[in-house]
C-alpha positions in Angstrom: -93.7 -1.3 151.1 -92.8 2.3 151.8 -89.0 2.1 152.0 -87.3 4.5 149.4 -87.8 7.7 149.6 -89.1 8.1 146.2 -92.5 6.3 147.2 -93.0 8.6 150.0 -92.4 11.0 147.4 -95.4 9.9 145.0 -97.4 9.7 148.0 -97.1 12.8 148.9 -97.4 14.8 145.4 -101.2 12.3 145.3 -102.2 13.9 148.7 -101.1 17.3 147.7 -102.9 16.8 143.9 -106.0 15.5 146.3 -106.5 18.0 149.1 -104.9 21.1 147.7 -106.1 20.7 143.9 -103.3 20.7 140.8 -104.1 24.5 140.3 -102.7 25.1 143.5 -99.4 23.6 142.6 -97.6 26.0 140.5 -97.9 28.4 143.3 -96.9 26.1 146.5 -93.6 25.8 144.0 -93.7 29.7 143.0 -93.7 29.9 146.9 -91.1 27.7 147.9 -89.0 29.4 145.1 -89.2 33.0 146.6 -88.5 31.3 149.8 -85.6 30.0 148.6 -84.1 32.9 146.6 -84.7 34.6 150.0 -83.0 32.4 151.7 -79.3 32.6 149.5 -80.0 36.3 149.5 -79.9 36.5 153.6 -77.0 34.4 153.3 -74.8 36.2 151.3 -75.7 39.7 152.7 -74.3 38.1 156.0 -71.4 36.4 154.4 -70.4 39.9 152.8 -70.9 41.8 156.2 -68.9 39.4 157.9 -65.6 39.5 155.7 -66.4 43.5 156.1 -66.3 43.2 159.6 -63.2 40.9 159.6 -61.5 43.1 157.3 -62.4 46.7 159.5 -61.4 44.8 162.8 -58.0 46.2 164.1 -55.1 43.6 164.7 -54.4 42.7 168.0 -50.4 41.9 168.3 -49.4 42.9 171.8 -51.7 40.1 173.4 -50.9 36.5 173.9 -52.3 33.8 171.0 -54.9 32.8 174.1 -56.2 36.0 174.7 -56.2 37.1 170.8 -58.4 33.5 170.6 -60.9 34.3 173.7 -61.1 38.1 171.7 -61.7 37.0 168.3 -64.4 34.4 169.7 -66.0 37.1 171.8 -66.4 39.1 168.4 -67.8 36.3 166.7 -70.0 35.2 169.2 -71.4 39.0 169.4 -71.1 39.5 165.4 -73.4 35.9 165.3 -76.2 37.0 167.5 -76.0 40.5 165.2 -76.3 38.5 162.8 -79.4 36.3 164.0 -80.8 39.4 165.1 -80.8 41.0 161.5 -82.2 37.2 160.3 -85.2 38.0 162.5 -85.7 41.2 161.5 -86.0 40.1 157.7 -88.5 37.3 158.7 -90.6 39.6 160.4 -90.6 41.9 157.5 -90.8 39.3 154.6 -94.0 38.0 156.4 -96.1 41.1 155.7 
């Protein structure tokens, strides 16, 4: 009865229409919208501060290939939780 996803789909837009009212649709989509245009923003602030910080790191040639691969994955791991840090930060603030 309820096997493809666009019936679950329908059923959901009635119980929406139902218990939120159609007035309150444009802006649960208005919402979702911002939400998502926040979303591609946070990502490509990160994406551009991570090729900055690839770029400024120095290059590390007197090292073996292990150690340069233990390095680089320290850096990432550390640039990562920078990164998920910021990510918090921005939730916090876009939830005023």
């Amino acid at each position: 009865m309820l096997g493809s996803a666009t019936d679950i789909i329908i059923i959901i837009i009635v119980a929406v229409v139902l218990f939120a009212g159609a007035n309150k649709i444009p802006e649960l989509f208005h919402s979702m919208g911002r939400a998502v245009g926040e979303y591609k923003k946070g990502k490509v602030e990160s994406e551009m501060e991570l090729s900055k910080m690839v770029q400024e790191s120095p290059p590390q040639s007197a090292s073996s290939p292990a150690a340069q691969r233990d390095d680089k994955a320290k850096q990432l791991e550390s640039q990562i939780a920078e990164l998920q840090r910021q990510l918090e930060e921005l939730k916090k603030g876009s939830g005023k």
